[in-house]
N, C-alpha and C positions, 0 to 999 in steps of 0.2 A: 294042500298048503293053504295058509289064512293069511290074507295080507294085513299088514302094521294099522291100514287102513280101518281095520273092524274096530278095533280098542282106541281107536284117537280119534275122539268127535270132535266136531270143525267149532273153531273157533265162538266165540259170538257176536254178532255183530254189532257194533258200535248204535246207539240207539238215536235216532233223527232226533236234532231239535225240536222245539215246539212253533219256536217262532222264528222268522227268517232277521238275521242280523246284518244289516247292509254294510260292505266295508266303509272306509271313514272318508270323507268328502273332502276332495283336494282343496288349497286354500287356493284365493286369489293374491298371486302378487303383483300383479300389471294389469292396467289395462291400456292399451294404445289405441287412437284412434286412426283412424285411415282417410286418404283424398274423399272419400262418398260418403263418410258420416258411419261408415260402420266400427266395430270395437274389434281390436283380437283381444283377447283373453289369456292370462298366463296365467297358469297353476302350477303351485307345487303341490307334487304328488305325496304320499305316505313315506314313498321307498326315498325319497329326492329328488326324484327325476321330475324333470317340468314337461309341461305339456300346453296347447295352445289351442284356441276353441276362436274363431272369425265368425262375427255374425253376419257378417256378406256374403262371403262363399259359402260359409257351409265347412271350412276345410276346419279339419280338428287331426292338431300332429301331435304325436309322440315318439321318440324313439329317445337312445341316449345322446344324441346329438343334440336335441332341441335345445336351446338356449335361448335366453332374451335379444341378442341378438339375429338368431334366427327368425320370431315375433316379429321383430323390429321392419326386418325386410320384409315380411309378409308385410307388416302395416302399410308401409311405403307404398308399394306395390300393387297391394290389392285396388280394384276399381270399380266392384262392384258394393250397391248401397244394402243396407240393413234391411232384412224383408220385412 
């Protein structure tokens, strides 16, 4: 018996770019500052979704919750200064 397999050669495979194309750079829409002089950061993302980058902590959120308001309380909050 011959399987289907002998007469069907595989596919071909899609050929790699040449150059690597970075996705597109979220904008800024906020910057808040905080008690220590550090900034959060808000972005909007490509998809819509916002996302939040602190240059005190370190802490950088995203999920679909994030909101300017959420920023906001980080701002507040946070207490640590800009490295």
């Amino acid at each position: 018996m011959t399987s289907i397999l002998t007469f069907a050669p595989a596919p071909a495979a899609e050929p790699m770019p040449d150059v690597y194309v970075s996705p597109p750079v979220p904008v800024t829409v906020d910057r808040l500052p905080t008690p220590a002089g550090a900034v959060v950061y808000v972005y909007q993302d490509t998809d819509g979704s916002l996302s939040s980058d602190c240059t005190g902590c370190g802490e950088y959120a995203w999920t679909l919750q994030v909101s300017r308001e959420f920023a906001e309380d980080h701002a507040r909050d946070c207490r640590r200064s800009a490295a």
